[in-house]
C-alpha positions, 0 to 999 in steps of 0.5 A: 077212619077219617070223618067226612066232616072233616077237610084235611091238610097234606101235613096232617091235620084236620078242620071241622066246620060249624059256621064261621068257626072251625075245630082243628085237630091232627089226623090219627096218621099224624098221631101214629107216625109220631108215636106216644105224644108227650107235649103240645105247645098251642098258641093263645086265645086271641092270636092269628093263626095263617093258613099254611104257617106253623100254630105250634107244635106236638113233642113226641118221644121221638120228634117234635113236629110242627102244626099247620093251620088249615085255615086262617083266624083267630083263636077263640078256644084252646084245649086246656085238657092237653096240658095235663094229658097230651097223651089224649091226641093218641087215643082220641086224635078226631074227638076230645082231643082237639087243639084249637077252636078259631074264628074263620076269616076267609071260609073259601080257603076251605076249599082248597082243603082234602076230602076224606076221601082224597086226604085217604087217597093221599096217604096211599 
């Protein structure tokens, strides 16, 4: 269910490494405990993002939730199809629905990040 590619934070959400850049995305259990998404709020291309601090947040019809960063640095593509389909994080939450594209400024905060198997042992 959770790529092994992928290393994931304890707030839910997910880094794809590929070189010294990195997709960022929200975990399918982000997605299922928030219910029907509605909203994203992402930051610019250009800004600093720091590991552990909020980059935004996802507005569901039940809450709305803050988005940790994985990693810090700087972002270098934010997807534009989310604006018109937020939706998207529901049904493809590990794929075309990611959030943000970022330069990594520090590749050994990685390893800090879960495994697949560890965030899936983490949920329990």
């Amino acid at each position: 269910m959770y790529p092994d590619t992928y290393r994931y934070t304890k707030e839910h959400e997910w880094v794809l490494v590929d070189g010294d850049s990195g997709t960022i995305g929200i975990t399918d259990h982000a997605q299922s405990e928030l219910g029907d998404i509605v909203f994203v709020d992402l930051p610019k291309v250009g800004a600093t993002i720091e590991q552990g601090k909020t980059f935004g947040s996802v507005e569901s019809v039940k809450a709305v939730s803050d988005l940790y960063a994985p990693v810090t640095g700087e972002v270098i593509e934010v997807n534009g199809d989310l604006n018109a389909k937020p939706e998207a994080l529901n049904s493809d939450p590990h794929g075309a629905a990611w959030l943000i594209k970022v330069k990594i400024a520090d590749p050994g905060e990685l390893d800090g990040l879960l495994s697949a198997d560890d965030y899936q042992a983490y949920l329990g």
